[in-house]
DSSP file (Angstrom, degrees, kcal/mol; ACC not computed):
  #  RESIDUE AA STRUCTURE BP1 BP2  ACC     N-H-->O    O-->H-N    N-H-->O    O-->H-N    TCO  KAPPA ALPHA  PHI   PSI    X-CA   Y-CA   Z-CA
    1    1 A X              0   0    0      0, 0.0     0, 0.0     0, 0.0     0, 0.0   0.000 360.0 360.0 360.0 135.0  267.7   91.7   52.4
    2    2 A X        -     0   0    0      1,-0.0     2,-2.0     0, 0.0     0, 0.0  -0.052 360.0 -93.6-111.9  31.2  269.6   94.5   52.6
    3    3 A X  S    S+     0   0    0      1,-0.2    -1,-0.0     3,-0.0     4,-0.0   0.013  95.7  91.5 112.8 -63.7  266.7   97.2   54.0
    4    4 A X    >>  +     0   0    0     -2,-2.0     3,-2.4     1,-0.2     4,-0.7   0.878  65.7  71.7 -59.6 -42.9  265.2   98.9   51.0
    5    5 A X  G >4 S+     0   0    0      1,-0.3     3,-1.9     2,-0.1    15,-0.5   0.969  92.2  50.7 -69.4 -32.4  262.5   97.0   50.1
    6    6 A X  G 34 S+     0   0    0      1,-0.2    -1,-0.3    13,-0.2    -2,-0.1   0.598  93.7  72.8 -69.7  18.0  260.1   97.7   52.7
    7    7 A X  G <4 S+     0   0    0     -3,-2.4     2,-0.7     1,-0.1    -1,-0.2   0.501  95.4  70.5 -94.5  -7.6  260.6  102.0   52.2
    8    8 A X  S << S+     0   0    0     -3,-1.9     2,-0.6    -4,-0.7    -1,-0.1  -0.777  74.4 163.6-116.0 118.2  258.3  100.9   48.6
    9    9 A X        -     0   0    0     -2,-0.7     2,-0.4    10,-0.1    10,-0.3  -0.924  14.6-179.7-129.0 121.8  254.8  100.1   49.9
   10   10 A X  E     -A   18   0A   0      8,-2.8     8,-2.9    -2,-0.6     2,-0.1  -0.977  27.0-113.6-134.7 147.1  251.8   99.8   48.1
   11   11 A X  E     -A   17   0A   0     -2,-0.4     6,-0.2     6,-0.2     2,-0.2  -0.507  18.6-154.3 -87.6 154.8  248.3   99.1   48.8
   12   12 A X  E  >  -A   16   0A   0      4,-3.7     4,-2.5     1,-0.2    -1,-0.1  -0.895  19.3-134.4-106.7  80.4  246.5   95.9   47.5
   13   13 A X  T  4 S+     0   0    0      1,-0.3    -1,-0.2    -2,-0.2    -2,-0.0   0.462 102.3  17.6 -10.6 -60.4  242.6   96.2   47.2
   14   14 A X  T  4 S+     0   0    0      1,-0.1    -1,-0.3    -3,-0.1    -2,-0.1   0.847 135.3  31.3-108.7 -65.8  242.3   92.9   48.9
   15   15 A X  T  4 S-     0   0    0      1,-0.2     2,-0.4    -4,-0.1    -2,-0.2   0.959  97.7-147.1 -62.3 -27.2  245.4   91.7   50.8
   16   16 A X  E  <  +A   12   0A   0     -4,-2.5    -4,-3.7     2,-0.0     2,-0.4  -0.885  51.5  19.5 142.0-123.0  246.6   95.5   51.8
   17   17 A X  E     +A   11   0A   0     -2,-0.4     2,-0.4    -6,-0.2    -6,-0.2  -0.968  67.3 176.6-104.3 123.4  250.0   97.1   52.3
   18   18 A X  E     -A   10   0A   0     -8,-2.9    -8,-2.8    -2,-0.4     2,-0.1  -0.860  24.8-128.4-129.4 171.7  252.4   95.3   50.8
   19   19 A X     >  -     0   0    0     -2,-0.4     4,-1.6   -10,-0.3    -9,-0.2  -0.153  38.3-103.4 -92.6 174.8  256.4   95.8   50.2
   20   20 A X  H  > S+     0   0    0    -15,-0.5     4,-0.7     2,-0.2   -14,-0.1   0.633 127.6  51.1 -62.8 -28.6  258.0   95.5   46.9
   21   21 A X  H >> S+     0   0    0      2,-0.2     3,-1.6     3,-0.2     4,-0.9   0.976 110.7  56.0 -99.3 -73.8  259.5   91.8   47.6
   22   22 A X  H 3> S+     0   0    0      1,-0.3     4,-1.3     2,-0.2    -2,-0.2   0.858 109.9  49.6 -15.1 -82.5  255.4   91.1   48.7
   23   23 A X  H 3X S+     0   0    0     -4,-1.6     4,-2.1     2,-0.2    -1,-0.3   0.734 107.1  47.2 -50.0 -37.3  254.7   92.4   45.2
   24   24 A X  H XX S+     0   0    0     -3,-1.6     3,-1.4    -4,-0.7     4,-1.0   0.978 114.1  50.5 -73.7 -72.1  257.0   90.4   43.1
   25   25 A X  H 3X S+     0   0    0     -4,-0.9     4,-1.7     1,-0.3    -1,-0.3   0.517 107.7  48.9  10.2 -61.6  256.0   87.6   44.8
   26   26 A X  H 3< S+     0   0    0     -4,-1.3     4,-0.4    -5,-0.2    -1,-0.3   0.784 115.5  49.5 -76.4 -38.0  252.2   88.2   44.4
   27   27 A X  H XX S+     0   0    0     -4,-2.1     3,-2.1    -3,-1.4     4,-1.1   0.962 104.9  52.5 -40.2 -68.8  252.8   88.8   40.6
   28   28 A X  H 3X S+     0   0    0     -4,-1.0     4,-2.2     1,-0.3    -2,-0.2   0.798 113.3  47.1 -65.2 -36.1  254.8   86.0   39.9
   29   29 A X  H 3< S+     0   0    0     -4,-1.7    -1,-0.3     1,-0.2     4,-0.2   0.438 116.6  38.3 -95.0  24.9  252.0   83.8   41.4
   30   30 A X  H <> S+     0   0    0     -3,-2.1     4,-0.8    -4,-0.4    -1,-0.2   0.160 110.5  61.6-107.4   2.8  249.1   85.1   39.9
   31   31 A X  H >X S+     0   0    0     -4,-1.1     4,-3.0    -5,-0.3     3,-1.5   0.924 112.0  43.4 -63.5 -56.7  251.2   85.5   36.8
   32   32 A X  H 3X S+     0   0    0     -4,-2.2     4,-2.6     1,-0.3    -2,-0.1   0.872 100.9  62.4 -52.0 -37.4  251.4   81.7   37.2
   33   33 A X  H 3> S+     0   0    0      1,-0.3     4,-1.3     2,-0.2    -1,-0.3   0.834 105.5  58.1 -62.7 -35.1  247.7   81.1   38.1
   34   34 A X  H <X S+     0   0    0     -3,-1.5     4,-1.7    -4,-0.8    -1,-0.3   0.800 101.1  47.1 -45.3 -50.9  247.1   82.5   34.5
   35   35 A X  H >X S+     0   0    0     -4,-3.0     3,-3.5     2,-0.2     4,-1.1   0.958 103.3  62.0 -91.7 -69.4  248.9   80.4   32.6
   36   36 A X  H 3X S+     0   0    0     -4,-2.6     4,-4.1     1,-0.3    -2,-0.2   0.714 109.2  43.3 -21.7 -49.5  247.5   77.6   34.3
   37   37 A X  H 3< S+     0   0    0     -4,-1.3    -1,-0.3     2,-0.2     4,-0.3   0.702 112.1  56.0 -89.5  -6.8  244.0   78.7   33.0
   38   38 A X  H XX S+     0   0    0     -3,-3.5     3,-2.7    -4,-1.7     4,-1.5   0.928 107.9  48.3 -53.9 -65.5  245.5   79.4   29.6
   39   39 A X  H >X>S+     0   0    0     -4,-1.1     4,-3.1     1,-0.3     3,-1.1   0.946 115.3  41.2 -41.9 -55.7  246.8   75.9   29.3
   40   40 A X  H 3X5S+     0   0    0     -4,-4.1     4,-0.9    -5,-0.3    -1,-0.3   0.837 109.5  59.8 -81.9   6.5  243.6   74.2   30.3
   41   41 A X  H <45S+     0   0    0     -3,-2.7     4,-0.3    -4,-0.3    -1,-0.2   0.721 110.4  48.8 -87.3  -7.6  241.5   76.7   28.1
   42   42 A X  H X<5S+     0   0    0     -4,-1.5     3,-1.3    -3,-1.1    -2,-0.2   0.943 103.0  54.1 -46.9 -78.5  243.6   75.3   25.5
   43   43 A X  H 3<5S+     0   0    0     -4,-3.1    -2,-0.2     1,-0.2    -3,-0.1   0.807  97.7  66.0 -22.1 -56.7  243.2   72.2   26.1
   44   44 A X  T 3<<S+     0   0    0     -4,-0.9     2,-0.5    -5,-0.5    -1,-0.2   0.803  84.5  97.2 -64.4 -23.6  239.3   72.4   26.0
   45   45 A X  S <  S-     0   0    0     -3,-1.3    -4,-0.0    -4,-0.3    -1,-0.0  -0.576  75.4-123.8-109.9 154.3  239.2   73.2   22.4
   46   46 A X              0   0    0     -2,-0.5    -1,-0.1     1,-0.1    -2,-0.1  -0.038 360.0 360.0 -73.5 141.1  238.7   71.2   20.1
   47   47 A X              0   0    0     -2,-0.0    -1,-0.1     0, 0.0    -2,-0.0   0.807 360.0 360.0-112.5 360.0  241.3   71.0   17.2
């Protein structure tokens, strides 16, 4: 890590202040957590 990301800091409702490398991070796994509940709402209907 070369420095920079922690000078971009944003608050989280729930977890806080977080960094930019803390944000991508928290995106990509509730990105993921999404498509998990796409998939199985998929799943559930009938074709």
């Amino acid at each position: 890590m070369d420095g920079r990301w922690p000078r971009f800091k944003h608050t989280h409702p729930v977890l806080g202040e977080l960094d930019l490398y803390q944000w991508l991070i928290f995106v990509g796994q509730h990105e993921g957590r999404h498509k998990k509940q796409i998939d199985r709402t998929l799943k559930s209907i009938p074709t």
